[in-house]
FIMARTI-27515 format. One record per residue (C-alpha): residue in three letters; x, y, z. Coordinates in steps of 0.1 Angstrom, whole numbers, padded with zeros to 4 digits, always signed. Layout:
FIMARTI-27515
AlaXYZ ...
end
This chain:
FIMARTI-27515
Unk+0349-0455+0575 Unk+0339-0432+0543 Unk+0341-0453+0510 Unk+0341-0424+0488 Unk+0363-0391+0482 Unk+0341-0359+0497 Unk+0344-0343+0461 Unk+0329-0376+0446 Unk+0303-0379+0478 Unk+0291-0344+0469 Unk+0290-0346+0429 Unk+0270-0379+0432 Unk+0242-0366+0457 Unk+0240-0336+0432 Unk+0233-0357+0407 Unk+0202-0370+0428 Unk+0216-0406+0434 Unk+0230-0415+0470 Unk+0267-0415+0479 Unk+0282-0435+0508 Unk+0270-0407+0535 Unk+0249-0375+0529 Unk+0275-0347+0524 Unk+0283-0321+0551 Unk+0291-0289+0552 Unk+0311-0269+0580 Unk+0327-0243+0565 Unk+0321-0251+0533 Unk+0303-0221+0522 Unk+0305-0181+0538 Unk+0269-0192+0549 Unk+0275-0229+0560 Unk+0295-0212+0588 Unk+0299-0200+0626 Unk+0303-0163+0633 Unk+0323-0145+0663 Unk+0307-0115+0681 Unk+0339-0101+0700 Unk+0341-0089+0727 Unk+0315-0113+0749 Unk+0298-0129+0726 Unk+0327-0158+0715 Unk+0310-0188+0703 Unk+0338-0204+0676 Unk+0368-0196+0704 Unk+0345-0213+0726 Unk+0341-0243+0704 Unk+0380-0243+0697 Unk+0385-0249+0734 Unk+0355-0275+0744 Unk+0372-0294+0712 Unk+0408-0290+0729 Unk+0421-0273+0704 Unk+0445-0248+0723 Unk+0468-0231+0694 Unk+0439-0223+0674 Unk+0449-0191+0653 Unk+0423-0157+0669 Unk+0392-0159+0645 Unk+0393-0137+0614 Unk+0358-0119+0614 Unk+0344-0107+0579 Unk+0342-0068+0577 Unk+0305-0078+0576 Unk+0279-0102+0594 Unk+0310-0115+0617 Unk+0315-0151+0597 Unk+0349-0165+0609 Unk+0372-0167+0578 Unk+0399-0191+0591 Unk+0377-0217+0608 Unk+0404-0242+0620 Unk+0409-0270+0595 Unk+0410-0296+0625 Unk+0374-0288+0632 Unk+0363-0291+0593 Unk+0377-0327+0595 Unk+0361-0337+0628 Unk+0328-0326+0618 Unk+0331-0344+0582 Unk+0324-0311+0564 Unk+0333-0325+0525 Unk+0332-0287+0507 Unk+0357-0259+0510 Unk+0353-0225+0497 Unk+0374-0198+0478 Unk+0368-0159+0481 Unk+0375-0133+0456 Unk+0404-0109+0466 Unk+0389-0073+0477 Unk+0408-0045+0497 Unk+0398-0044+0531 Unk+0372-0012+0543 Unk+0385+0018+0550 Unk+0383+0024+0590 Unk+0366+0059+0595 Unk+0381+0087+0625 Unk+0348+0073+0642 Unk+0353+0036+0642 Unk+0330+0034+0614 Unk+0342+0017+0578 Unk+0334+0022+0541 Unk+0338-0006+0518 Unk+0350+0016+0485 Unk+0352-0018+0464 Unk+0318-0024+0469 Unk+0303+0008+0462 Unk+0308+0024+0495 Unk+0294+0005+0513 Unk+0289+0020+0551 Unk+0300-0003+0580 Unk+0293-0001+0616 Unk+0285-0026+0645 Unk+0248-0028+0658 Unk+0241-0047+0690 Unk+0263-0083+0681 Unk+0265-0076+0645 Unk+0290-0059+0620 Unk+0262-0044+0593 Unk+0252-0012+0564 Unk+0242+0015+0581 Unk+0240+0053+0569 Unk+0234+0045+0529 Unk+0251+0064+0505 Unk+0223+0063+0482 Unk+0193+0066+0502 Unk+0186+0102+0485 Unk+0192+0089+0453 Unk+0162+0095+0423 Unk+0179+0106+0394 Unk+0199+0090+0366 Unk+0227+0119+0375 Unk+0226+0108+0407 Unk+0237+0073+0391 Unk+0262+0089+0369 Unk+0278+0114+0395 Unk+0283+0091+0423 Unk+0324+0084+0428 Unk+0325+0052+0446 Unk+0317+0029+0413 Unk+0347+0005+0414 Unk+0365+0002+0381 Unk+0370-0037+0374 Unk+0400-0029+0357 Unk+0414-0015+0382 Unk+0406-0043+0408 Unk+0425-0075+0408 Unk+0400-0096+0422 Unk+0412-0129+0415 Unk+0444-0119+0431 Unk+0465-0150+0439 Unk+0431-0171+0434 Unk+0439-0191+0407 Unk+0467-0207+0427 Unk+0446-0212+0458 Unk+0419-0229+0436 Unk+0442-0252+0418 Unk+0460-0262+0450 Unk+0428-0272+0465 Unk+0417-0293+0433 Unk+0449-0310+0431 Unk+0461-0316+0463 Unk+0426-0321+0483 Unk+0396-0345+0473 Unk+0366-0317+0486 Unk+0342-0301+0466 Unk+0354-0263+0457 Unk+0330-0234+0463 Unk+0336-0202+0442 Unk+0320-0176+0460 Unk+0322-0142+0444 Unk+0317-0114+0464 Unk+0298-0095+0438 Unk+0266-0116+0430 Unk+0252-0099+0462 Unk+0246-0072+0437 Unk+0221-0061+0422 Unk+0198-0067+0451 Unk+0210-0072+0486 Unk+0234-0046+0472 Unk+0207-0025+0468 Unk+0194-0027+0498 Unk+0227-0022+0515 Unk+0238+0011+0493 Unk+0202+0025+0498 Unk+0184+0012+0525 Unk+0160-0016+0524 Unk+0129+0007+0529 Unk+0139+0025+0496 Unk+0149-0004+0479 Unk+0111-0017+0480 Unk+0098+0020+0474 Unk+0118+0024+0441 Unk+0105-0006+0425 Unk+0065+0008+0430 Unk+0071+0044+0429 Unk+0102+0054+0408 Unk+0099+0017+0383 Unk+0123+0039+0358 Unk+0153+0048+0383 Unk+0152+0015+0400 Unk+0160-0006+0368 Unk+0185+0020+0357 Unk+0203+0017+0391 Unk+0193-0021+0391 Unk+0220-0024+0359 Unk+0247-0006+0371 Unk+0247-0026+0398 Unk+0244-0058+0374 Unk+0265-0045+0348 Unk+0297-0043+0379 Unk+0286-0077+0392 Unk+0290-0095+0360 Unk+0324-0081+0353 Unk+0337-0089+0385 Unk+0320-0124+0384 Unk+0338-0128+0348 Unk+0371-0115+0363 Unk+0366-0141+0397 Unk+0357-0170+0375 Unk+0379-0165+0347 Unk+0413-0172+0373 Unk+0391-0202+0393 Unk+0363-0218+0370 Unk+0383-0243+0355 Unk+0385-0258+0394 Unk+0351-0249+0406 Unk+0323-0276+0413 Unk+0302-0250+0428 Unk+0295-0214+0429 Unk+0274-0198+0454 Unk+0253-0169+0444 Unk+0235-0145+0468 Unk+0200-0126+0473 Unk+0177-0126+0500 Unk+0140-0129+0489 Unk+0119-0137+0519 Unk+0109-0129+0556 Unk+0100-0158+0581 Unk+0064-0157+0567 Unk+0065-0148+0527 Unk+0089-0135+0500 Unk+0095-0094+0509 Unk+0074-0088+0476 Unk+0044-0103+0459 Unk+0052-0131+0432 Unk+0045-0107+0406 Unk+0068-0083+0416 Unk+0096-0105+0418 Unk+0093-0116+0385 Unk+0089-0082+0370 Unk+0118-0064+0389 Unk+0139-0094+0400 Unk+0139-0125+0389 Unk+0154-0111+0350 Unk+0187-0103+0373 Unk+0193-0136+0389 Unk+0186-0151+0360 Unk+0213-0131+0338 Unk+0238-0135+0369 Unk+0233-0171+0363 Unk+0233-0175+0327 Unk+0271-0157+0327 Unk+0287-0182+0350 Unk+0270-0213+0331 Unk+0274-0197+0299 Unk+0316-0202+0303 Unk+0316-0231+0329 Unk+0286-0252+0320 Unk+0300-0276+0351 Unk+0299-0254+0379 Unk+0265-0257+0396 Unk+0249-0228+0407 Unk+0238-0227+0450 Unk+0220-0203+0456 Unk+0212-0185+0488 Unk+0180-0168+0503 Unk+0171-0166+0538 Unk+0137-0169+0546 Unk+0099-0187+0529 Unk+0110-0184+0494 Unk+0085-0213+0485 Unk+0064-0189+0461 Unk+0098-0180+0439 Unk+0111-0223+0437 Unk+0100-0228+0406 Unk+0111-0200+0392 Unk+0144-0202+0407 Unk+0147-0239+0391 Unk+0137-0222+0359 Unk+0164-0198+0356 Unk+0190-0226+0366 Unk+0193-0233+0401 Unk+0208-0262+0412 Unk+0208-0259+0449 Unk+0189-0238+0478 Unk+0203-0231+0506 Unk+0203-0225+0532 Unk+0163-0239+0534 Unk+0148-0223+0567 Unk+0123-0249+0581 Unk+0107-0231+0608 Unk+0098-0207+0576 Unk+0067-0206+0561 Unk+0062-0235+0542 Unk+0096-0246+0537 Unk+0097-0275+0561 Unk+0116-0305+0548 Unk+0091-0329+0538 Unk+0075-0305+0515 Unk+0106-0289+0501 Unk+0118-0324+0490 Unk+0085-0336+0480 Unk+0077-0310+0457 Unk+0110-0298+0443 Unk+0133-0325+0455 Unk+0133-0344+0421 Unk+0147-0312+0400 Unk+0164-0293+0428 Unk+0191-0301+0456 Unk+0192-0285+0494 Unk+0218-0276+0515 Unk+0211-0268+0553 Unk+0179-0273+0566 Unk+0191-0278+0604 Unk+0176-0248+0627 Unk+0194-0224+0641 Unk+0166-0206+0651 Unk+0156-0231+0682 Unk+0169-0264+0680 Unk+0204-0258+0680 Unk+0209-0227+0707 Unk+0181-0240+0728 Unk+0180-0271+0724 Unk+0195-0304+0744 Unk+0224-0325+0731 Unk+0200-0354+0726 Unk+0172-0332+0713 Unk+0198-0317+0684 Unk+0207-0351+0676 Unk+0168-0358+0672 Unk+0167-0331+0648 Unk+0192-0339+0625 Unk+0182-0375+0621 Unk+0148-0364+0616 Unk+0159-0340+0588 Unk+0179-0365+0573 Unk+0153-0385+0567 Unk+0130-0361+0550 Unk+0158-0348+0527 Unk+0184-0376+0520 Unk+0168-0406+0506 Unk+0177-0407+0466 Unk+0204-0385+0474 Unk+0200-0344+0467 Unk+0211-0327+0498 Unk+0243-0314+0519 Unk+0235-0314+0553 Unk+0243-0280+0573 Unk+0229-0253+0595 Unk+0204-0230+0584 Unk+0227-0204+0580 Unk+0254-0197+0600 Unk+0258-0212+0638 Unk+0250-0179+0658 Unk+0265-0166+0691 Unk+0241-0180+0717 Unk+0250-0221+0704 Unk+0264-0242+0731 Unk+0291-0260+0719 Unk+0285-0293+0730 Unk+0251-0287+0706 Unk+0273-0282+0676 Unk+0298-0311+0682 Unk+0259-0333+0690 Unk+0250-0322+0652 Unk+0275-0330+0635 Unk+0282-0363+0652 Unk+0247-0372+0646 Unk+0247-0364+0608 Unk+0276-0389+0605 Unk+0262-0414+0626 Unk+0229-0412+0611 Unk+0236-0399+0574 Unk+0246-0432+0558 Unk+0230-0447+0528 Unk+0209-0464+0527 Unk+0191-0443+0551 Unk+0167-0461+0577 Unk+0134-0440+0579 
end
């Protein structure tokens, strides 16, 4: 049986000392989660039913990337997960006469399916190289005008006072500047601007920054007070390298992150600050410790250089993980017995002296067998308690 609260389980491995069990997440962050690839590809109604679960509510899909929004609260509790999360309030896209959507609160965004996938397409800015262009385009939200914190406070506070799991704040806009970016104007051009039009891309850079912080303040102003967490979001790397050099993320990137940062810690010096980047992002680590990271996640191991045992022997005495199981291989391809391998082996690269939340790494994808999932997390509570045997 647990000995200690998940909020308290969690708070204590973030301070880098071991709690009673490593901390799980299921659902406990947008990227901690399982997605839902309608119409053939079903993988969390699947789960529901190899659980037994039979009055499961039908899965509520993001408007993008397909995560399921109302993963059953039975299957959080089953699988141990110890963190919850709260979402800002954003209208819903706009469904187009040809199935299509746009996203007008974030920017415009354009919406369609590709192959399993709900993701940008056709990018309203991709002929953008002016500052006019900037000034004359008519899908800037107005943060006044958006009540993004609608009803949040209420669901925050609820969960502080009448649940014992760590909260997760995860504010939509921190995506912004630069996955936005990518996303408004296509990645190709995103990458282009920085070396060819240097001028234009920081001007567009800080629009994009100046609406993220004023959502972020209008988000964390209703929740902070409740927060333990709050996860922020920017892919730098591919499997092999970050999508830049070094140099150039410091120069046109890293300034961003670090002012998104310093305006959540700034009001809620609690709150620490997850932050998540698919891909080798072992160049940018200690920068991203620098500017105030507390946690990485979603730590790709069959990446380039981001196994476990290096991650946490480097980095692990100043920064925390979360993930770290493959999704890649192990868990869709794997067997039962070969997933719970895994996860024992990767708790014992990254649990002893506490510092890590176990969890996928990223979200459980459409091709998992179910009895895989249910393996991992039985196996992270069997073999995830302190002290751990190595």
């Amino acid at each position: 049986m647990d000995k200690m609260k998940p909020r308290e389980r969690v708070l204590k491995a973030l301070e880098h000392k071991e709690p009673d069990r490593v901390p799980i997440s299921f659902s406990g962050t947008v990227n901690t989660n399982i997605v839902e690839c309608p119409p053939n590809d079903r993988v969390y109604t699947q789960l529901c039913e190899y659980l037994g679960i039979k009055d499961f509510e039908p899965p509520k899909v993001g408007e993008a990337f397909n995560q399921v929004m109302n993963v059953d609260e039975r299957i959080k509790q089953k699988f141990g997960s110890d963190l919850r999360f709260v979402l800002p309030s954003i209208a819903e896209a706009t469904v187009e006469p040809d199935g299509t959507y746009t996203w007008e609160a974030l920017c415009g965004m354009r919406i369609k399916k590709f192959g399993l996938y709900d993701e940008p397409f056709d990018f309203p800015m991709r002929n953008w190289t002016s500052r006019k262009d900037i000034e004359n385009y008519p899908y800037w939200p107005d943060p006044g005008e958006i009540d993004i914190a609608k009803g949040k406070r209420e669901e925050a506070r609820n969960l502080r006072e009448n649940t014992d799991y760590a909260i997760v704040g995860e504010p939509t806009y921190p995506l912004f500047p630069f996955n936005g970016y990518g996303y408004l104007s296509g990645l190709e051009k995103w990458l282009i601007d920085m070396k060819l039009r240097p001028d234009f891309y920081f001007a567009l850079s800080d629009k994009l920054l100046e609406i993220a912080l004023a959502m972020d303040d209008k988000f964390l102003d209703a929740v902070g007070e409740y927060l333990d967490i709050v996860e922020i979001y920017d892919d730098l790397g591919t499997q092999e390298a970050l999508l830049f050099s070094h140099a150039d993320y410091v120069k046109f990137y890293k300034p961003y992150t670090k002012q998104i940062i310093e305006g959540i810690k700034k009001k809620h010096p609690h709150i620490k600050i997850l932050f998540h980047s698919c891909g080798s992002v072992y160049e940018a680590i200690p920068d991203l410790i620098e500017i105030g990271v507390d946690i990485l996640n979603p730590v790709q191991p069959l990446a380039r250089n981001m196994e476990p045992w290096r991650l946490k022997k480097e980095f692990g005495k100043e920064l925390c993980f979360c993930g770290g199981v493959d999704i890649q291989k192990l868990l869709p391809r794997g067997t039962s017995q070969q997933v719970r391998e895994g996860v024992k082996k990767v708790i014992e690269q990254y649990a002893p002296g506490g510092g890590y939340i176990l969890a996928t790494s990223h979200n459980i994808e459409p091709d998992t067998p179910p009895e895989n999932i249910v393996a991992m997390f039985e196996a992270a509570q069997q073999y995830g308690k302190y002290p751990i045997s190595c």
